[in-house]
Residue, then its C-alpha position, 0 to 999 in steps of 0.5 A: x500500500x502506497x502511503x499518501x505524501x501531500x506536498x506544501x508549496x509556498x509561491x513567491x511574491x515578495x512581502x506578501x508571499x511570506x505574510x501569506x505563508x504566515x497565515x497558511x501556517x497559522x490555518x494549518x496549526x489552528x486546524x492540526x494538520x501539521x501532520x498530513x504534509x511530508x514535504x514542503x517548497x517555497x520560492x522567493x517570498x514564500x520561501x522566507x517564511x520557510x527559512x525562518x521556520x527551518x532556523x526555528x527548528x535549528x535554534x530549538x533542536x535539543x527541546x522534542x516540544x518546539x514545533x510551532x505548528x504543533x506547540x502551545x499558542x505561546x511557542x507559536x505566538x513566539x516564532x510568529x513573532x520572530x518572522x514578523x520582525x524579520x519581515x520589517x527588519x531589512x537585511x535580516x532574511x540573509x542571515x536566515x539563508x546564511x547561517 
């Protein structure tokens, strides 16, 4: 029996691509769906919001409860928050992809 992979894809588009991004990650948390995607791609602006929840991921590697789609309402509000700022803070989305 083949297992289903469902596949999440970010566009591209800038600013609003990766507030979009945001939200659909958001809808996805709220309706605990987290599980039900084996892979994710982005482009451009929807690759921002990726980015930044792989350096999510990679700050909090040693604690098993820090995924945001699946965490508390604080952790998520939490990592929200850490995109956001580097949405409005130019310059900063290079350290993301760099490091």
């Amino acid at each position: 029996m083949q297992e289903d992979k469902n596949l999440l894809v970010f566009s591209g588009g800038g600013i609003r691509a990766a507030t979009f991004a945001l939200g659909a990650l958001e809808g996805i948390r709220t309706e605990k769906a987290a599980d039900v995607f084996r892979h994710v791609s982005a482009i451009s602006g929807g690759g921002l919001t990726l980015a930044a929840l792989i350096c999510w991921f990679r700050s909090k590697k040693d604690d098993i409860n820090a995924n945001p789609l699946t965490a508390d309402d604080e952790t998520f509000d939490a990592f929200k928050e850490s995109v956001i700022k580097r949405m409005l803070k130019k310059g900063l989305w290079q350290d993301i992809i760099w490091h």
